[in-house]
N, C-alpha and C positions, 0 to 999 in steps of 0.2 A: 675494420670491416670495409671489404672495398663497394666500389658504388652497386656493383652488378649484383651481390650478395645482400644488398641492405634492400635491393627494391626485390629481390626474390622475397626474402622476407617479410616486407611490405605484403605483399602478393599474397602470402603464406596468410598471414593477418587478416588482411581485408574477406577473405575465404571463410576464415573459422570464425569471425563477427556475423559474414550472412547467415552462417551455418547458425548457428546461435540466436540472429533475429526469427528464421525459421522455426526452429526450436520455439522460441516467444510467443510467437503468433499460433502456432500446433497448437503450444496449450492451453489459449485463451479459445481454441475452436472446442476443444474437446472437453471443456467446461463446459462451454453453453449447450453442446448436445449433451453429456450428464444430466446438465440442470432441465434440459428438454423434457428428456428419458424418464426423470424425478417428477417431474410434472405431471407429465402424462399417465404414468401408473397411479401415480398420488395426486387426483386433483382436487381433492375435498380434506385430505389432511397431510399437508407437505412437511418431510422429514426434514425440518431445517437442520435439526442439532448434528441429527447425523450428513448431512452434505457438507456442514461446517468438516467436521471431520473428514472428508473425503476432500474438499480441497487440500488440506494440509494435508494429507498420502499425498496426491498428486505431485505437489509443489516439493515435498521431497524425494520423490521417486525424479524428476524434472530434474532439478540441482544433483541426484546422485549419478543418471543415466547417464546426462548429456553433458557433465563438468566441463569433457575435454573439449567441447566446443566454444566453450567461454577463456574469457580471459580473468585471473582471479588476483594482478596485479593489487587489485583495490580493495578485496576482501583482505588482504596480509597486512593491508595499510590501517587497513578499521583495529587490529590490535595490536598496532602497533604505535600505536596516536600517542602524543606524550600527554600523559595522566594529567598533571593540573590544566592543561587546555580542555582535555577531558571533561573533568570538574568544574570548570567553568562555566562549559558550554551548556552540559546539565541541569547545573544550576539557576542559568540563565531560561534556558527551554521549561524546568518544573516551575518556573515563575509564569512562564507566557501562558505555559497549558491552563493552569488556575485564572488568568487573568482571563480568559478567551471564554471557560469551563463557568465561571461565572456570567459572562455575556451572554451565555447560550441559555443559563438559567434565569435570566430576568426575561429574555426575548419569551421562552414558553410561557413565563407568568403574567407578561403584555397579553400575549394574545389570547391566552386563557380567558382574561380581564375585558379584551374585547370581545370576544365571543366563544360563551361557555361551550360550545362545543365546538370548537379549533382541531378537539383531539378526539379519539375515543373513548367510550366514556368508563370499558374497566380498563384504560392505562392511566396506573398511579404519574403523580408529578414527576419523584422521582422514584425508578424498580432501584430498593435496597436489598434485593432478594439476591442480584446481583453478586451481591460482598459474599453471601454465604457458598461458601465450597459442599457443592452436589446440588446444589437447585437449580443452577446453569452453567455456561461454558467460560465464566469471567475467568474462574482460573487460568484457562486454557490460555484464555486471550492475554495476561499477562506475559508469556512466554510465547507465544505467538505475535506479537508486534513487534519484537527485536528481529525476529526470523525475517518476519515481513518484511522490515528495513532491509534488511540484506538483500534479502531477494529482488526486490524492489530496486532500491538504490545501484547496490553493487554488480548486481547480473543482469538488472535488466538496465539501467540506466546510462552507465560506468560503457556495458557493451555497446545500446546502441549511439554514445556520444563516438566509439570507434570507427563504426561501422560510419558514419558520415565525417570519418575524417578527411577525405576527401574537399570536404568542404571549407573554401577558405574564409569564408564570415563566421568568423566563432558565433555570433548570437543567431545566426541561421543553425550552426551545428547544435548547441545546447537548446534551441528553441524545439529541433526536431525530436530532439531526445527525449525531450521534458514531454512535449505534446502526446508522444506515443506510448512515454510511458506513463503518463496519468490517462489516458483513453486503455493500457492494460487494465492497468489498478482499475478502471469504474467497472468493465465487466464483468469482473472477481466478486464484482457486490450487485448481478442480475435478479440476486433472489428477495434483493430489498427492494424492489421496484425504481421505479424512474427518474423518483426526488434524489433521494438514497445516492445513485447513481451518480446524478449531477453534481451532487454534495460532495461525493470521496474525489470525481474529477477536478474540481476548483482546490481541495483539500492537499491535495496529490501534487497538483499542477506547483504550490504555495513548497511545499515540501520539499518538491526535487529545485526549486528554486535554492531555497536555505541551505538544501544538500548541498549543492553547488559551490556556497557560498563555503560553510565551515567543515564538509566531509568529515563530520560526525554522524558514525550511526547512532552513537549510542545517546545523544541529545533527539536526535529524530524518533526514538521510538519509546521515548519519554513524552513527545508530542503526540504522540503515534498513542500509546496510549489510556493518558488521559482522559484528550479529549475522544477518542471513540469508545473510551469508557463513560463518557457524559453525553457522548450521542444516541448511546444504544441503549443507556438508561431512561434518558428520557425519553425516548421514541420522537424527538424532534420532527425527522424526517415522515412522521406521520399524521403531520399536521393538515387539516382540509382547507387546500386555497379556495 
């Protein structure tokens, strides 16, 4: 490929990444007016089960519309990972989750311990109601955090470390990617309120770090979820400072 052909290309690239962060950002706008819109007609009893639902429409209507603006280099690479690094990495992640899933379960029993009413007082310690299939959306959310890692990692992440390739301090390029893609990911959880929020950003931020490191999705959304199945059971993030 000669020089003038590699940087049209280049050029070609750099275009379909802005396109794509565009994209990104679109649908992080058109959430929060949904979530507005939801609000507002509903402000004494807000349809969370069904706006859960309604971001996944979104976020696949999103991946299916706008593919050709993305780059999907790295979603071919996620099945294509050699299996026992696979198993490994898994392996290693359902140990951290449990390890982490147990921290979070001593921390509400501290604070319980220091003051009985830390939480609400009808949320159980822990919602086992959860496990059962049709009392809530846990199923969902099994099959739903592998997705999330994709979408997450590979389309939003993957694209905007391109889109600042321009940039020649690798830890300013990964710094910018990571940043913007955990400031995605905390919007996506407006409906949990402001802890909640803060929580999936720090959560996220940890996340596309380890992405980084072993480009496993499939250990990440073993982390992925776990522990938000141990956050959303306990209601941590409901705790009264």
């Amino acid at each position: 490929m000669s020089d003038v052909t590699e940087r049209e290309q280049n050029v070609v690239n750099t275009k379909k990444m802005s396109l794509g962060f565009v994209v990104h950002m679109s649908l992080v706008c058109v959430y929060i007016l949904i979530y507005a819109a939801f609000l507002f007609f509903f402000p004494t009893d807000f349809p969370r089960g069904i706006f859960i639902y309604v971001t996944y429409v979104m976020a696949i209507l999103y991946t299916v519309v706008f593919y050709h603006y993305l780059s999907l280099n790295s979603l071919k690479q996620t099945f294509l990972i050699n299996k026992k690094k696979m198993l490994n990495d898994c392996l290693k992640a359902l140990v951290f989750s449990l390890g982490v899933s147990g921290l979070i379960l001593l921390a509400k029993y501290l604070m319980i311990q220091n003051n009985p009413n830390a939480f609400p007082s009808d949320l159980p310690f822990y919602n086992f109601d959860r496990l059962i299939p049709g009392k809530t959306l846990a199923p969902v959310y099994l099959i739903s955090c592998f997705f999330q890692e994709i979408l997450i990692h590979v389309l939003v992440q993957d694209n905007l470390r391109n889109i600042f390739d321009a940039e020649k301090n690798e830890r300013k390029k990964q710094g910018y990617s990571i940043l913007l893609t955990s400031l995605f990911f905390a919007a996506f959880h407006i409906q949990y309120g402001l802890i909640m929020m803060l929580v999936c950003l720090i959560f996220m931020t940890l996340m596309c770090l380890y992405y980084s490191k072993c480009r496993n999705v499939w250990s990440c959304s073993i982390i992925h979820l776990v522990l938000g199945e141990v956050v959303a059971a306990t209601g941590i993030w409901m705790v009264r400072l």
